[in-house]
C-alpha positions in Angstrom: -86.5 50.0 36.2 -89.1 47.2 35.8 -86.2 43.9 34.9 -86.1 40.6 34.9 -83.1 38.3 35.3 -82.7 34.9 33.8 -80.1 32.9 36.1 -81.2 34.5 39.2 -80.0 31.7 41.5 -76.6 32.0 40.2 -73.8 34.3 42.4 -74.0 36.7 39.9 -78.0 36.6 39.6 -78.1 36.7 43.6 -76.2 39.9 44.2 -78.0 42.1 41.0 -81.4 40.7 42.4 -80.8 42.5 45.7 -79.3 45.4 43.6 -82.5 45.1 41.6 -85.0 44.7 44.1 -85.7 48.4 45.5 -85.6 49.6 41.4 -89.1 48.7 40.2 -90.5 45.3 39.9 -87.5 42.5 39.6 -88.7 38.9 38.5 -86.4 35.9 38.3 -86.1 32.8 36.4 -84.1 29.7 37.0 -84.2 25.9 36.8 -86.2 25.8 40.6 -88.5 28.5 41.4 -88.0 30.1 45.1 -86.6 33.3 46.6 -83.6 35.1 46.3 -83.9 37.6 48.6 -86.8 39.6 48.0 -87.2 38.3 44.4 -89.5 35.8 43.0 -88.2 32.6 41.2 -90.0 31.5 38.6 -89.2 27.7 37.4 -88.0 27.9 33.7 -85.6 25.9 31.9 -84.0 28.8 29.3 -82.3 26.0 27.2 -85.7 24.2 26.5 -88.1 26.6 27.1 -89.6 30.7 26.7 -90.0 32.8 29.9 -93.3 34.7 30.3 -92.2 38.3 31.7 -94.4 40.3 33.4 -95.9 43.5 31.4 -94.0 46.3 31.6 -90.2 44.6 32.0 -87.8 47.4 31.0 -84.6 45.3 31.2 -83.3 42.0 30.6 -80.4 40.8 32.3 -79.3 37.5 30.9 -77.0 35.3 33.3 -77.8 32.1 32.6 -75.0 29.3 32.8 -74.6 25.2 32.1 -72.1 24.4 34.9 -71.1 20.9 32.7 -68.9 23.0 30.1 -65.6 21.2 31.3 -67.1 17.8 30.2 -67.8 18.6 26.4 -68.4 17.1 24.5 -71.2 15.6 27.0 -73.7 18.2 27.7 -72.9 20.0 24.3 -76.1 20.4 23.4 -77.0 21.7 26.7 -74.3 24.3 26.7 -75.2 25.9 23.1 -79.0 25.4 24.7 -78.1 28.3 27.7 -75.5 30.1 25.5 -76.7 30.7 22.7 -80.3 29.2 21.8 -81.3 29.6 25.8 -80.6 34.0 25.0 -82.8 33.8 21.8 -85.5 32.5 24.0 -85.0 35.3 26.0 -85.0 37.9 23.3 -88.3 36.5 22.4 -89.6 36.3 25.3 -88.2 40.5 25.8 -90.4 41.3 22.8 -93.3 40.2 23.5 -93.5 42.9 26.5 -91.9 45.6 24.6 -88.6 45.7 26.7 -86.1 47.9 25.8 -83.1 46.1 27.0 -81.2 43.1 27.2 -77.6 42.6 29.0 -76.0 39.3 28.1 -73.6 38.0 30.0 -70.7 37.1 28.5 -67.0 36.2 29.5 -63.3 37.6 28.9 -62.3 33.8 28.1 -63.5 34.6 24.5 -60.2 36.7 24.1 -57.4 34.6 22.7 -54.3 34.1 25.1 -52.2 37.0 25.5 -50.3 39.1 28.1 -51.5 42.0 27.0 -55.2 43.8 27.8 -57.8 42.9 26.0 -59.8 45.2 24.3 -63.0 44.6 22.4 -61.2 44.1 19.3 -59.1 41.9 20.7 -58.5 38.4 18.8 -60.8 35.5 19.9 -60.5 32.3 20.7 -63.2 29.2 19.2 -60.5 26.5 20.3 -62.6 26.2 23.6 -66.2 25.0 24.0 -67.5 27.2 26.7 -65.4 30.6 25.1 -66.9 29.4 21.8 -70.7 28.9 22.9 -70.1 32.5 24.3 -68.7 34.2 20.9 -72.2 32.0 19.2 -74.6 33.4 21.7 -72.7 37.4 20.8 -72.9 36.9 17.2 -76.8 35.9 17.3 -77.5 38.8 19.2 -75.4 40.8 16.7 -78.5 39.9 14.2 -81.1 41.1 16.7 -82.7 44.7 16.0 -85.1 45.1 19.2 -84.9 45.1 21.9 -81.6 46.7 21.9 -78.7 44.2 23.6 -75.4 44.4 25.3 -72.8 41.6 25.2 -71.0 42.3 28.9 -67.4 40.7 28.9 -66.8 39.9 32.8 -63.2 39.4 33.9 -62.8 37.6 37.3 -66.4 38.3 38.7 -66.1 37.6 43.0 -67.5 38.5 46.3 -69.5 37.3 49.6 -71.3 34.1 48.7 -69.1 32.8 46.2 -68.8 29.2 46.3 -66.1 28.5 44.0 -64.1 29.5 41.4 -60.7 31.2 42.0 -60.7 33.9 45.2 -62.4 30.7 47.2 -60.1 28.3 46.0 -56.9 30.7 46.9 -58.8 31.1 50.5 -59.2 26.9 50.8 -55.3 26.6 50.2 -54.1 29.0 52.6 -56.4 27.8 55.5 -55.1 24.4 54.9 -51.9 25.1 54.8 -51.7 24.1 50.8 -49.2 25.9 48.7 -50.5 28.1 45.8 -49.3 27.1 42.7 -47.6 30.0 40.4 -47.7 29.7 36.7 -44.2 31.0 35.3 -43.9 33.9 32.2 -42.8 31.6 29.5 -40.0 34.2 28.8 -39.3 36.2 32.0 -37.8 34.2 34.7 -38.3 37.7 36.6 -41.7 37.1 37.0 -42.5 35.4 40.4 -45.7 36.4 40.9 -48.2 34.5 38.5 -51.3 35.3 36.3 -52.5 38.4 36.4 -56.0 39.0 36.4 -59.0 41.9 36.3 -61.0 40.4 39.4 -63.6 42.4 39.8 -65.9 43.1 42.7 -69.3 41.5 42.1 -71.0 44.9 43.1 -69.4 46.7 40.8 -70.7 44.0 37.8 -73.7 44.5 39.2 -73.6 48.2 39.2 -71.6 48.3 35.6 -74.8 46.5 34.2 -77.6 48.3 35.7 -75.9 51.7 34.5 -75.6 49.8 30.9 -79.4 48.7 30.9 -80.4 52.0 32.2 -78.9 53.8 29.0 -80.6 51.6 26.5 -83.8 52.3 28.0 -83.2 55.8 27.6 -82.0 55.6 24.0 -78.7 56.9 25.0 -75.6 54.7 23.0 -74.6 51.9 24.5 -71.7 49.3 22.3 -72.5 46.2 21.5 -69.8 44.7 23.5 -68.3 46.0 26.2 -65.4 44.7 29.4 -66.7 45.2 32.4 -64.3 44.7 35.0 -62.1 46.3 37.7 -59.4 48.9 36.2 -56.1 47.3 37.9 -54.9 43.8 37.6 -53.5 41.5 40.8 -51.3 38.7 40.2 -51.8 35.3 42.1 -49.2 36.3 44.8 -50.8 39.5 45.4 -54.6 37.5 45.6 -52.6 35.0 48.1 -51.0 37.7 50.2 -54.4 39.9 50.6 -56.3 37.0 51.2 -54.0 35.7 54.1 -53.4 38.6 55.5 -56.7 39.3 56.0 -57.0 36.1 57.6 -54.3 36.7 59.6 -52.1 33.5 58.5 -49.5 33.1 55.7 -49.9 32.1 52.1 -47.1 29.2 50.9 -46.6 29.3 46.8 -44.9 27.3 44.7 -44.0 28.0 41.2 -45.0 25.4 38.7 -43.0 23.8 35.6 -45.5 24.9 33.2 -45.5 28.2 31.4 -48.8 30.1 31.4 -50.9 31.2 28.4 -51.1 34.1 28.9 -52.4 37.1 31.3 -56.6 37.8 32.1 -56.6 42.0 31.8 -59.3 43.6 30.5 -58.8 47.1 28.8 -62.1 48.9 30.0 -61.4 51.9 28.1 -64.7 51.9 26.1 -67.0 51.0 29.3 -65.5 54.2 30.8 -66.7 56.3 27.7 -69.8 55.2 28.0 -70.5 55.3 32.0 -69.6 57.4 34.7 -68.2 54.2 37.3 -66.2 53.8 40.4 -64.5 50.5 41.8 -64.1 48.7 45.1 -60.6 48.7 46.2 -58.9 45.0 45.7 -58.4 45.0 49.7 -62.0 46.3 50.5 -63.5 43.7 48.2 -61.4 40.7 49.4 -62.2 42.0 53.4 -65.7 42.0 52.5 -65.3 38.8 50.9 -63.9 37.1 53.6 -66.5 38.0 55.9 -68.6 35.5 54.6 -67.5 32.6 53.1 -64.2 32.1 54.3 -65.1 31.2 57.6 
């Protein structure tokens, strides 16, 4: 498979451009050019400007982000740029080589709040800028007839190398001693044990979307949309208690005042019609986690 990811330097981009790498020719595009691994960087800015893919790209994996979303309405423009015009520039950019694939990555946050799994039909939510650029960018691809595309909901994406975002936030608390805070059910006072959330080994994104790609190529059916994420939910206790004892200390929670929203499950029934995959077990993932940036 001859791909090309836009938003290679991201944690996401860096983990499919080693998946990528021994497939066929893998080139990447981000803000800086360099290396990821054995990958070549290009310097492109998606929200401004069109990649130039190398003949023959198969596959387009699209995993470009604007890390300003919390500050709308500053950096608006820049956020609708990578989300929705940024993947139009790559579209166009697809077509003039003739590839037959494009996997967009998009987000379970477009879901609106619930406690119940999300499936593709689910309700969504335009009350949030980022979830909102993301449900934009899906419904322009919606009008796109070549090459064929895949919206890819992720649901708690994490693994080695991850910087932030929640598994190395959890980790920071517990090695310094900080309680974990526990979001109450707004009508079970039985439920100790926080969100629950589909986190979802990296490599097995990374694996989900390579198998999706690999269908379009072949002009087998692929949805539109699709969840992509692990098949069992964790609460934040459960994250807590795997994470420290792996670490070999002990997680301190506290339960907050403030009812939660809702859960973060994903209902992957459709992903497993249309592909044969297998998930990392929670405590495999988080060991291999831990090996490298929770040191």
């Amino acid at each position: 498979m001859n791909s090309a990811i836009i938003g290679a330097t991201g944690f996401v981009g860096r983990h499919l451009a080693g998946e990528l790498s021994g497939r066929g020719h893998c080139a990447g595009y981000d803000l800086r050019a360099g290396e990821v691994g054995d990958v070549h960087v290009a310097a492109c800015d998606i929200a401004r400007e069109v990649p130039t893919l190398p003949p023959g790209t198969e596959a387009v994996f699209y995993l470009a982000q604007f890390p300003g979303y919390r500050d709308f309405p500053k950096g608006g423009g820049d956020l609708w740029g990578v989300n929705v015009a940024g993947v139009l520039r790559a579209v166009e950019a697809a077509r003039a080589v003739g590839a037959r694939a494009l996997i967009y990555a998009s987000t379970g946050t477009v879901y609106a709040p619930t406690f119940d799994p999300m499936c593709e039909s689910a309700p969504l939510r335009r009350d949030q800028p980022y979830a909102l650029s993301k449900v934009a960018g899906e419904e322009a691809l919606a009008l796109v007839d070549q090459p064929r595309t895949c919206c890819v909901r992720l649901f708690g994406v994490f693994g080695p190398q991850q910087a932030t975002m929640l598994v190395p936030g959890i980790t920071s608390r517990i090695r310094t001693g900080s309680a974990i805070m526990i979001e109450p059910h707004p009508s079970d006072p039985g439920d100790c044990d926080g969100l629950r959330i589909s986190l979802t080994d990296v490599g097995d994104v990374c694996a989900g979307m390579i198998a999706l790609a690999r269908r379009m190529i072949d002009g087998l059916d692929v949805a539109r949309v699709v969840n992509l994420a692990a098949p069992r939910a964790v609460s934040i206790r459960q994250i807590g208690q795997a994470i420290a004892g792996t670490l070999g200390l002990e997680a301190r929670f506290e339960m907050g005042a403030k009812p939660r929203a809702g859960d973060y499950i994903a209902d992957i029934t459709l992903l497993r019609r249309i592909i044969d995959i297998s998930f990392t077990r929670f405590d495999d993932s988080i060991a291999r986690t831990l090996l490298d940036h929770a040191r």
